[in-house]
N, C-alpha and C positions, 0 to 999 in steps of 0.2 A: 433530765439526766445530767445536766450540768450541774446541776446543785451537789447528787451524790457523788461525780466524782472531783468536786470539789473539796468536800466536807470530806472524801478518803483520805485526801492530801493532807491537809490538815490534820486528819487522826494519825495518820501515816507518821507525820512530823512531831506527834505527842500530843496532838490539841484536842483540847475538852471540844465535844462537837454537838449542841441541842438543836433539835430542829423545832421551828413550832408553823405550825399549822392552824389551818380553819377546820379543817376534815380527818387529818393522818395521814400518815404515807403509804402512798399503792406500794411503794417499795419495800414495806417493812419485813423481815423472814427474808427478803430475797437472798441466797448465797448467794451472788455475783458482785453485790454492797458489802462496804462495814456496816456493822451494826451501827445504828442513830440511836442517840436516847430523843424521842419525838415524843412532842406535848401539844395539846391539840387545845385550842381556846375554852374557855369555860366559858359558865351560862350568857354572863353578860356580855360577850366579846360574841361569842356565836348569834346570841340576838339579835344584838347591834347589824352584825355581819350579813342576814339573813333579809331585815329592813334595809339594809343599803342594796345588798344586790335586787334586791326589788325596784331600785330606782336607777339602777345604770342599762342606759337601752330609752329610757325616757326623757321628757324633758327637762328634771330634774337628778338628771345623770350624773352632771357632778356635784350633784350633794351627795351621792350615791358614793363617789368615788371617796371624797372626801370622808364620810362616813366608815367603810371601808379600811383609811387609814388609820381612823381614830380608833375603831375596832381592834387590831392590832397593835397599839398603841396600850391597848387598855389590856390586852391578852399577856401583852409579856412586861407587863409592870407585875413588881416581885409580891408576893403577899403579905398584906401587914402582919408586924410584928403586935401578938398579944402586948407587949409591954407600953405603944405606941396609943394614944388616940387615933380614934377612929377617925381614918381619911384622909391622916398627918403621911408624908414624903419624907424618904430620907435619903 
């Protein structure tokens, strides 16, 4: 709940607000929020996402955790541009 009435403020103030996610927001439709424009990880980021929590809880937990991050990492990196070689960073 802190998130949403964080990101109100911020819409409140004029700010672009995207939320991203692993799963979506329970809160989406809720009238008592602003509206979020909410993006939820694609295949590889959900993958990724899916093997790492398979390994936090274990003895390998923090690769789990680590992996986790690199999931989200890889979720909200922008989509290549057609004009761009494949795999090239801008």
């Amino acid at each position: 709940m802190t998130f949403a009435r964080f990101a109100e403020a911020l819409i409140d103030q004029g700010c672009a607000v995207t939320a991203l996610t692993s799963r979506g927001w329970a809160r989406a439709g809720d009238p008592e929020f602003a509206p979020l424009d909410v993006r939820t990880y694609g295949w590889s980021a959900r993958g990724l996402d899916a093997v790492a929590q398979r390994m936090v809880g274990t003895r390998v937990g923090l690769l789990g955790r680590h992996l986790q991050a690199l999931a989200l990492v890889v979720a909200a990196r922008p989509p290549p541009d057609a004009s761009e070689p494949a795999g090239s960073w801008s």
